[in-house]
TORFI-39584 format. One record per residue: residue number from 1; residue in three letters; x, y, z of N, C-alpha, C in turn. Coordinates in steps of 0.001 Angstrom, whole numbers, plus 500000, padded with zeros to 6 digits. Layout:
<rec><resi>NUM</resi><resn>ALA</resn><n_u>X</n_u><n_v>Y</n_v><n_w>Z</n_w><ca_u>X</ca_u><ca_v>Y</ca_v><ca_w>Z</ca_w><c_u>X</c_u><c_v>Y</c_v><c_w>Z</c_w></rec>
...
//
This chain:
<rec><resi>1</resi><resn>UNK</resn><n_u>320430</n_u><n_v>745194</n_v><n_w>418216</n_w><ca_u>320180</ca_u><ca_v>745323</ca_v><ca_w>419624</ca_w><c_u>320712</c_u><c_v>746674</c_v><c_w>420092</c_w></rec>
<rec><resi>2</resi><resn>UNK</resn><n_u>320171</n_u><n_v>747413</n_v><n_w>420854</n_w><ca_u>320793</ca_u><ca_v>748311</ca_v><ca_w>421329</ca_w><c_u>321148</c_u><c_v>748292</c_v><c_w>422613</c_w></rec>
<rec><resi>3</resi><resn>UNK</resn><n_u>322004</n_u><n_v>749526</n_v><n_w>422503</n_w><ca_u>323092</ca_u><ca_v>749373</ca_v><ca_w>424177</ca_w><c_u>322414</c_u><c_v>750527</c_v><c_w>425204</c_w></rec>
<rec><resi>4</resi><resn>UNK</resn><n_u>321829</n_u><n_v>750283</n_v><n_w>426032</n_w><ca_u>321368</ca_u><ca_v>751224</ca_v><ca_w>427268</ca_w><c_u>321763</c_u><c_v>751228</c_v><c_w>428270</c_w></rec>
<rec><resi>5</resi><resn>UNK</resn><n_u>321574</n_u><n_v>752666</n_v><n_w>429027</n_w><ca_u>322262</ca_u><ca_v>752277</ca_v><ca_w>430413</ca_w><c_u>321138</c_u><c_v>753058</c_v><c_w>431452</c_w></rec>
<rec><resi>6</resi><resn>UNK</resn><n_u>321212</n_u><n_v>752914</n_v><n_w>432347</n_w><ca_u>320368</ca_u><ca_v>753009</ca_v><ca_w>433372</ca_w><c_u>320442</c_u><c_v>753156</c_v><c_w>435085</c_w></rec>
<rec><resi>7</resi><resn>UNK</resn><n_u>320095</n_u><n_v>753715</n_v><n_w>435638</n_w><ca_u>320593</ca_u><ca_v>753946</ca_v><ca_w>437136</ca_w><c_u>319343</c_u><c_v>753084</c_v><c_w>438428</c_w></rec>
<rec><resi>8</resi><resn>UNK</resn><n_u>320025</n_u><n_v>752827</n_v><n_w>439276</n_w><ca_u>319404</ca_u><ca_v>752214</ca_v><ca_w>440278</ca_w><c_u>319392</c_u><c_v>752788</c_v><c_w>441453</c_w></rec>
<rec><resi>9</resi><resn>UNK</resn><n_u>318492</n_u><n_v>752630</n_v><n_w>442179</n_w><ca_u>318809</ca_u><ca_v>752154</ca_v><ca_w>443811</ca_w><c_u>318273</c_u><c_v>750740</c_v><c_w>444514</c_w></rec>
<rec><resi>10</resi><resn>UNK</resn><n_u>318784</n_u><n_v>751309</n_v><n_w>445868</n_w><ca_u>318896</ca_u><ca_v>750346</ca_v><ca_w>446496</ca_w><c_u>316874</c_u><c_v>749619</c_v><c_w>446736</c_w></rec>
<rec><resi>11</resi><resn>UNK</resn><n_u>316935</n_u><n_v>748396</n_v><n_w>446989</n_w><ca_u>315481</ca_u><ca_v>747881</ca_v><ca_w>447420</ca_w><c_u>315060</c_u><c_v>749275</c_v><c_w>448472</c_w></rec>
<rec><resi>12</resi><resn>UNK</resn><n_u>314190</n_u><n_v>749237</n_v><n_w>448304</n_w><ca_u>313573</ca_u><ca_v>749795</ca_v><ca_w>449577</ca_w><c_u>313653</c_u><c_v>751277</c_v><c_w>450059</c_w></rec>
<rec><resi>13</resi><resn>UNK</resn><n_u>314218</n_u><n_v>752015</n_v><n_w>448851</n_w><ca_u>314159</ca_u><ca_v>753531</ca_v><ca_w>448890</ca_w><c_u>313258</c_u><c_v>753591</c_v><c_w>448275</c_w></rec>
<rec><resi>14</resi><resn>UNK</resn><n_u>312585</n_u><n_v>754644</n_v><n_w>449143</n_w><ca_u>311102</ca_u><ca_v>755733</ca_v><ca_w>449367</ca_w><c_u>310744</c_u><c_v>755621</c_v><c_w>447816</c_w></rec>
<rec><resi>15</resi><resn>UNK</resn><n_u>309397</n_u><n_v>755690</n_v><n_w>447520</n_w><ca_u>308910</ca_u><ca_v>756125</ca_v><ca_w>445934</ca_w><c_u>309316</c_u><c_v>757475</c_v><c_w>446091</c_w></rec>
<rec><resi>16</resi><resn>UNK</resn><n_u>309426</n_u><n_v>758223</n_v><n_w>446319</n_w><ca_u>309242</ca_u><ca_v>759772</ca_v><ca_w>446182</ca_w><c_u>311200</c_u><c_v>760142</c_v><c_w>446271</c_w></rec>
<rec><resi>17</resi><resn>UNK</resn><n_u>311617</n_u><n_v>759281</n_v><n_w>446704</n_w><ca_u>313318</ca_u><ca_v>759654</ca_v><ca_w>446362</ca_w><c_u>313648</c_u><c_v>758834</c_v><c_w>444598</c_w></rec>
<rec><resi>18</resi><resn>UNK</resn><n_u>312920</n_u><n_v>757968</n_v><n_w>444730</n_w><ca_u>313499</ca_u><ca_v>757494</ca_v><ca_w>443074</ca_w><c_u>312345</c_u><c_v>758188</c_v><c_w>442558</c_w></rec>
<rec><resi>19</resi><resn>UNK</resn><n_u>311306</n_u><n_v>758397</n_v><n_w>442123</n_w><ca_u>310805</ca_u><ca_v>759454</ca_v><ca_w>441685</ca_w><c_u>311546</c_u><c_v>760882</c_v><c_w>441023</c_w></rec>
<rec><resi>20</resi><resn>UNK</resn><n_u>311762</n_u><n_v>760975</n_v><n_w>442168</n_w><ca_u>312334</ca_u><ca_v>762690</ca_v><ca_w>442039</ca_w><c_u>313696</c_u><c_v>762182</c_v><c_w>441192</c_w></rec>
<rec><resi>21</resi><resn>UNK</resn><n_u>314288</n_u><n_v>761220</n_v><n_w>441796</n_w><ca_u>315715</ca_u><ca_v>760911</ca_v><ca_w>440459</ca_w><c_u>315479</c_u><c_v>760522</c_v><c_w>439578</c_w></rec>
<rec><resi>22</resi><resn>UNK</resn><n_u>314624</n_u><n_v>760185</n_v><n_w>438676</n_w><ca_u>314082</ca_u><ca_v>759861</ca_v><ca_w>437623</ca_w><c_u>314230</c_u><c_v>761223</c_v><c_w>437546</c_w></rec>
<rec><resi>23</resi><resn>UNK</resn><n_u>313183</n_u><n_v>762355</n_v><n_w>437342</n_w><ca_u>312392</ca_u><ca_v>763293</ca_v><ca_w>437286</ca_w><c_u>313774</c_u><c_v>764810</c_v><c_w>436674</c_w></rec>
<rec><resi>24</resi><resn>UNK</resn><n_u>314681</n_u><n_v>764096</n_v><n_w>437786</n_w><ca_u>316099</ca_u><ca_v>765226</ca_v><ca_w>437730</ca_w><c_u>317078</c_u><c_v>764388</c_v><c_w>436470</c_w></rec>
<rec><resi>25</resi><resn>UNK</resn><n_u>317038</n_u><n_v>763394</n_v><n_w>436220</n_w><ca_u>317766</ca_u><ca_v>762637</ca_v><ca_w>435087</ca_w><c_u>317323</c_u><c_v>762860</c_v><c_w>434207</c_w></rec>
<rec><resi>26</resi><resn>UNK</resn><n_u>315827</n_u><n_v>762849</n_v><n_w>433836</n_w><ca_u>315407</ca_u><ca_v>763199</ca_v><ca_w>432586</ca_w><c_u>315644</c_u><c_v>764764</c_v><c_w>432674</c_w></rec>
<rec><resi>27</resi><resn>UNK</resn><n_u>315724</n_u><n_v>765628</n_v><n_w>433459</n_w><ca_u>315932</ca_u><ca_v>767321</ca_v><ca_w>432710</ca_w><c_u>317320</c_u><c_v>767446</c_v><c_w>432967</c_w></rec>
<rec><resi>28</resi><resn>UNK</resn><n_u>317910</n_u><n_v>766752</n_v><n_w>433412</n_w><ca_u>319558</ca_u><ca_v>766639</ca_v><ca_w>433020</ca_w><c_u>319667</c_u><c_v>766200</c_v><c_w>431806</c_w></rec>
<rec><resi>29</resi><resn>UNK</resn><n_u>319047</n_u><n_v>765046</n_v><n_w>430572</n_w><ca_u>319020</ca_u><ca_v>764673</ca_v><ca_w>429701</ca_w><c_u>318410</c_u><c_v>765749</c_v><c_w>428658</c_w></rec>
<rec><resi>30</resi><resn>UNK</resn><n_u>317778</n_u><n_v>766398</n_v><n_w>428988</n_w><ca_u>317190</ca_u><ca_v>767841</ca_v><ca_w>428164</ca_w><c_u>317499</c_u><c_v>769202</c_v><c_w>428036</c_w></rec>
<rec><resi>31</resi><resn>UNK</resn><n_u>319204</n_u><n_v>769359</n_v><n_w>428875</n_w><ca_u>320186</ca_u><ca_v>770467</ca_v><ca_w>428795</ca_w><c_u>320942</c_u><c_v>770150</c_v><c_w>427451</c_w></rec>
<rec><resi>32</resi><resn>UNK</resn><n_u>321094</n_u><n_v>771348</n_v><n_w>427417</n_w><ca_u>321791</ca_u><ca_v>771724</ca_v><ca_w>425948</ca_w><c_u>322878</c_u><c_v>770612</c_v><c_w>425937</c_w></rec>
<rec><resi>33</resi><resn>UNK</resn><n_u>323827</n_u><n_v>771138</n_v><n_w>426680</n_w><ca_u>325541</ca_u><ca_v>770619</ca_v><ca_w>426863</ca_w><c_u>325017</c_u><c_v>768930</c_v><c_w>426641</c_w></rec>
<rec><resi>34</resi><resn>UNK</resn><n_u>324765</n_u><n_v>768823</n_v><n_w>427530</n_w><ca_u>324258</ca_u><ca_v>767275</ca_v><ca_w>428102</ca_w><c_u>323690</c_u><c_v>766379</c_v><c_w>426875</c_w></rec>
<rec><resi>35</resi><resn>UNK</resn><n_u>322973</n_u><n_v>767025</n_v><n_w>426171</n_w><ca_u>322490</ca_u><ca_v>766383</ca_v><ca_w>425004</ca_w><c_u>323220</c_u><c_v>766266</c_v><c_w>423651</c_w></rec>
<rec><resi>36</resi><resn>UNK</resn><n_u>324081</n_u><n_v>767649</n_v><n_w>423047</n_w><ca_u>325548</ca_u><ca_v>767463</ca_v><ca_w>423078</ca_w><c_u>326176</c_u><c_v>766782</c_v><c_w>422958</c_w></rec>
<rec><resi>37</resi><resn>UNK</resn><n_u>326989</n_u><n_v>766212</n_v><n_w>424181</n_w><ca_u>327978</ca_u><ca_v>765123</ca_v><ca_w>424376</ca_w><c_u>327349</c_u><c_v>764059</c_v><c_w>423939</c_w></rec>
<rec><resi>38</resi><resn>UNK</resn><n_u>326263</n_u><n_v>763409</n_v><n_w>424593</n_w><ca_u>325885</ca_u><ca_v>762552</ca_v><ca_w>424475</ca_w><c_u>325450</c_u><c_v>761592</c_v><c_w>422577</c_w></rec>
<rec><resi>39</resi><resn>UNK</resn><n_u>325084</n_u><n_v>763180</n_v><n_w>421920</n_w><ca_u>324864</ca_u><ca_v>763032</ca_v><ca_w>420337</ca_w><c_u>326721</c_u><c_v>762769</c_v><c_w>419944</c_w></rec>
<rec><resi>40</resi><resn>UNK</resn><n_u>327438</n_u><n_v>763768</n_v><n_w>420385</n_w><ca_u>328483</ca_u><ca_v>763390</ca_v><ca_w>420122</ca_w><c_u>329332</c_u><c_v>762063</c_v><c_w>420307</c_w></rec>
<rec><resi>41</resi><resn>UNK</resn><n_u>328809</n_u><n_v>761300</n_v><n_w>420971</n_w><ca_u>329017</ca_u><ca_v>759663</ca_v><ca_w>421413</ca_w><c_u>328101</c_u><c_v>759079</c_v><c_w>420736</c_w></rec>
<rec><resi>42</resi><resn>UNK</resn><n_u>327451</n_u><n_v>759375</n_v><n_w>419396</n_w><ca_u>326597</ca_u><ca_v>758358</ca_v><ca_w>418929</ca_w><c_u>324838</c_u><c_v>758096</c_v><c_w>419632</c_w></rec>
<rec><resi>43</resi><resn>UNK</resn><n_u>324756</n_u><n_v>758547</n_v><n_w>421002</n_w><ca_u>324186</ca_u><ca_v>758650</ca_v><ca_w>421316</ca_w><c_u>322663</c_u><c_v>759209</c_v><c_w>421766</c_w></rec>
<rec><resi>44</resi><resn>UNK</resn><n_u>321442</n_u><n_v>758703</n_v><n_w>421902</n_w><ca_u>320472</ca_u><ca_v>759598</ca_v><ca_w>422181</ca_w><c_u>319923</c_u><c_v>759372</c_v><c_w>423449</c_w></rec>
<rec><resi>45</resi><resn>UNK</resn><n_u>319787</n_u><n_v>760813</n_v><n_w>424260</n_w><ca_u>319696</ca_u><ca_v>760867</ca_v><ca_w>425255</ca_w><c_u>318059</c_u><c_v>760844</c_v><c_w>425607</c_w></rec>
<rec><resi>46</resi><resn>UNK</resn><n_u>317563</n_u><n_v>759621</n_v><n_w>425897</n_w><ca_u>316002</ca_u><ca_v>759794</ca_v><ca_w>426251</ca_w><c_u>315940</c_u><c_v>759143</c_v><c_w>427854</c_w></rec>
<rec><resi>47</resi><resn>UNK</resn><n_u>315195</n_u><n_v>759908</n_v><n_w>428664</n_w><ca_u>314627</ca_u><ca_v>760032</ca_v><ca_w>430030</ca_w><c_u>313452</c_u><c_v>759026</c_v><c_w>430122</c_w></rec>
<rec><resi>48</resi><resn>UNK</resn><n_u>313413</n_u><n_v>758043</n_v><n_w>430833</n_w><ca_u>312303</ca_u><ca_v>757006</ca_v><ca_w>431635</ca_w><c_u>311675</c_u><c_v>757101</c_v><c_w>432701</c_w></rec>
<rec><resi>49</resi><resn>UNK</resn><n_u>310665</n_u><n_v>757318</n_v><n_w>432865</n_w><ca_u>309984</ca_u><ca_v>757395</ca_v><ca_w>434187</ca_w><c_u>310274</c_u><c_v>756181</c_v><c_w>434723</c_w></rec>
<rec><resi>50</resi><resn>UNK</resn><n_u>310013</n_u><n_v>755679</n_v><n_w>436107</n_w><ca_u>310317</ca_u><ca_v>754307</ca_v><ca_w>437193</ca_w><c_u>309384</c_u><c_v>753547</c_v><c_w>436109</c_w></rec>
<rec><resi>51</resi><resn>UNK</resn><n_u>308149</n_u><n_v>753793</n_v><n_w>436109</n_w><ca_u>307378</ca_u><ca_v>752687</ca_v><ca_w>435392</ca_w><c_u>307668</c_u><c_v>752569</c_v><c_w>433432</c_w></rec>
<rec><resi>52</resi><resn>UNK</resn><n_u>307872</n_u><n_v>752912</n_v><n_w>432980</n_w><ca_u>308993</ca_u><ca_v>753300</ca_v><ca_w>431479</ca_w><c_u>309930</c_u><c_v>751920</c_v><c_w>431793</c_w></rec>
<rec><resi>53</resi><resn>UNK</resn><n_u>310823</n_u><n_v>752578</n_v><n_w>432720</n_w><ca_u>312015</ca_u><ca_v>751692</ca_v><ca_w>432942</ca_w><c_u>311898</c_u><c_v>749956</c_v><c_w>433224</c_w></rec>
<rec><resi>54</resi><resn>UNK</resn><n_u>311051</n_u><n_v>750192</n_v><n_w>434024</n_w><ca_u>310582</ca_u><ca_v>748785</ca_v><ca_w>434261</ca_w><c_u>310107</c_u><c_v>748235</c_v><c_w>433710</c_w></rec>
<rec><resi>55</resi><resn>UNK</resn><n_u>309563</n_u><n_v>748499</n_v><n_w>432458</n_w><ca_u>308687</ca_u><ca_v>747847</ca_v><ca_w>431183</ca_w><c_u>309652</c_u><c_v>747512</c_v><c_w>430892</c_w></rec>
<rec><resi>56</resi><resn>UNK</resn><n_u>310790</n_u><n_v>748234</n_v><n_w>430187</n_w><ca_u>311688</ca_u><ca_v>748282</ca_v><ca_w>429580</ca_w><c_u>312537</c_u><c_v>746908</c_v><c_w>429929</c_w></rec>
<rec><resi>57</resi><resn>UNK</resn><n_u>312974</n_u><n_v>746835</n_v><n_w>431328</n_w><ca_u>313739</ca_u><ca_v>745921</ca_v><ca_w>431738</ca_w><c_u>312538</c_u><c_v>744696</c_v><c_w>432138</c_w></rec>
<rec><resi>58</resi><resn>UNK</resn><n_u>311545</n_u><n_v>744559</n_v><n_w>431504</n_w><ca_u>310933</ca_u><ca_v>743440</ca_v><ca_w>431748</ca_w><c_u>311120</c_u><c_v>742920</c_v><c_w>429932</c_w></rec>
<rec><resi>59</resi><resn>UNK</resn><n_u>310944</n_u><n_v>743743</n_v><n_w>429395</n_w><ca_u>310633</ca_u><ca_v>743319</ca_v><ca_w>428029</ca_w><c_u>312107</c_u><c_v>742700</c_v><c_w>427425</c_w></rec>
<rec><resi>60</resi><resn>UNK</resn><n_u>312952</n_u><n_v>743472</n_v><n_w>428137</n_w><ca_u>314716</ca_u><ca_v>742813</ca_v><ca_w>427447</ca_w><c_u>315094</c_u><c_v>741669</c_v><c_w>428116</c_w></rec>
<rec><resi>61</resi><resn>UNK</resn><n_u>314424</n_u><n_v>741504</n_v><n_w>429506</n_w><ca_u>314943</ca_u><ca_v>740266</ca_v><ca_w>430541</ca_w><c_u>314199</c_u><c_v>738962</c_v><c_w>429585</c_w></rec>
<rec><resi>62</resi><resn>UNK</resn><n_u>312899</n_u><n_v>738985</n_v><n_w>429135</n_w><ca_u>312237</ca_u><ca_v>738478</ca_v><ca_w>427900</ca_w><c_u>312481</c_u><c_v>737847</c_v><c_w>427139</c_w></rec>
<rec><resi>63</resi><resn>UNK</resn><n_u>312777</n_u><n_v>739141</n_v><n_w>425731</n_w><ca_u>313242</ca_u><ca_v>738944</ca_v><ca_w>425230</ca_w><c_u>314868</c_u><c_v>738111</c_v><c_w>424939</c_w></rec>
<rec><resi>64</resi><resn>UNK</resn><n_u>315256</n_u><n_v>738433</n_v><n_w>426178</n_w><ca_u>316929</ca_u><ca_v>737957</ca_v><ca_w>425886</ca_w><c_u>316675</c_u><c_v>736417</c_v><c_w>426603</c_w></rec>
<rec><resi>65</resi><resn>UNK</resn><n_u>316083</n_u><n_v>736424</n_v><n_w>427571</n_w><ca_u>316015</ca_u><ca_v>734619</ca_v><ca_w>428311</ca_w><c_u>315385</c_u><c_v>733793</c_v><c_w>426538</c_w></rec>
<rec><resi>66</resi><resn>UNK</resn><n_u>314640</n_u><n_v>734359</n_v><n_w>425842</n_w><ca_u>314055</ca_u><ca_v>733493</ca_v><ca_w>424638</ca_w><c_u>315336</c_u><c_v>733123</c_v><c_w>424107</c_w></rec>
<rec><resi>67</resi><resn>UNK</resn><n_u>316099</n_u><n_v>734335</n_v><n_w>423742</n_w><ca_u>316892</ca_u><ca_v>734309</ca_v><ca_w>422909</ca_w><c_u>318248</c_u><c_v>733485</c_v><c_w>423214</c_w></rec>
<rec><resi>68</resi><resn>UNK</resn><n_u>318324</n_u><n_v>733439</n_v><n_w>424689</n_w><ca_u>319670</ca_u><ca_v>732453</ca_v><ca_w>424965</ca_w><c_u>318968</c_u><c_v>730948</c_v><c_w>425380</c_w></rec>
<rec><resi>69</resi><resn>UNK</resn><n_u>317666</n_u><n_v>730788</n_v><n_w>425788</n_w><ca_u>317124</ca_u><ca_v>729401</ca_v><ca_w>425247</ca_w><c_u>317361</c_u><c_v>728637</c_v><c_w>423757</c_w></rec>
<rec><resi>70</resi><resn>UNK</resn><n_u>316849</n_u><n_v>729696</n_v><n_w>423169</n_w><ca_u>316561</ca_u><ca_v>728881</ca_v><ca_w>421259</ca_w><c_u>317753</c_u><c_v>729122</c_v><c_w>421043</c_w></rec>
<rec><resi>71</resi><resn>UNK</resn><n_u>319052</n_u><n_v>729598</n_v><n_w>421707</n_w><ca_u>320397</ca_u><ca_v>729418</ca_v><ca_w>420996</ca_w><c_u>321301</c_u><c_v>728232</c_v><c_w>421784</c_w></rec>
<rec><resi>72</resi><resn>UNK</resn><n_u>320612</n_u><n_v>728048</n_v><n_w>422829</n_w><ca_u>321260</ca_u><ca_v>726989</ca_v><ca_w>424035</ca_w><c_u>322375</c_u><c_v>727427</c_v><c_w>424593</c_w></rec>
<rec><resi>73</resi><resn>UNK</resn><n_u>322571</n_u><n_v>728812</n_v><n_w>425005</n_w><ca_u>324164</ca_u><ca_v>729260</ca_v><ca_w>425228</ca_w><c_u>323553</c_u><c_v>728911</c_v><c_w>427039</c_w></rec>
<rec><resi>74</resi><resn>UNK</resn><n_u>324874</n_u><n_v>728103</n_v><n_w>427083</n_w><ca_u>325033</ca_u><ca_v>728016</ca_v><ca_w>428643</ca_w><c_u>326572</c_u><c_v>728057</c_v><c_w>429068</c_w></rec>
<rec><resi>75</resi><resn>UNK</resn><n_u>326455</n_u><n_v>728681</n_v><n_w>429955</n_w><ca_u>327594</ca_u><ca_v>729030</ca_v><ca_w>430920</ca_w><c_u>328430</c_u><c_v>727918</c_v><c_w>431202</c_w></rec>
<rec><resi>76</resi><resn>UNK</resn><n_u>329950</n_u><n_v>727780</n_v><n_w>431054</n_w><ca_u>330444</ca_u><ca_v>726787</ca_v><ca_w>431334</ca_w><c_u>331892</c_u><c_v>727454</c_v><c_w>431713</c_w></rec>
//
């Protein structure tokens, strides 16, 4: 499984403000330094567009509800 991380806002900010932060995260992710550190943490630094991301977090919300069904883990 891998470990990702990801940024939000709030409901109801403008397409064109999360847009553009997408847009500035991914060429923050494509500076030298930045890419760098990030290799240096094991890490690879790849950029998601809004619709990317949301696949993304549809396919793990998914995948993982299957996976804590067929194992029966419940909260107690």
């Amino acid at each position: 499984m891998d470990i990702w991380f990801g940024m939000w806002a709030p409901n109801g900010t403008p397409a064109e403000v999360t847009s553009r932060m997408g847009k500035e995260i991914a060429k923050a992710l494509t500076l030298a330094n930045t890419k760098t550190r990030y290799e240096s943490l094991g890490a690879e630094p790849v950029g998601l567009d809004n619709t990317e991301f949301k696949a993304l977090l549809a396919n793990e919300t998914k995948m993982l509800s299957a996976l804590i069904k067929e194992a029966k883990i419940n909260i107690d």
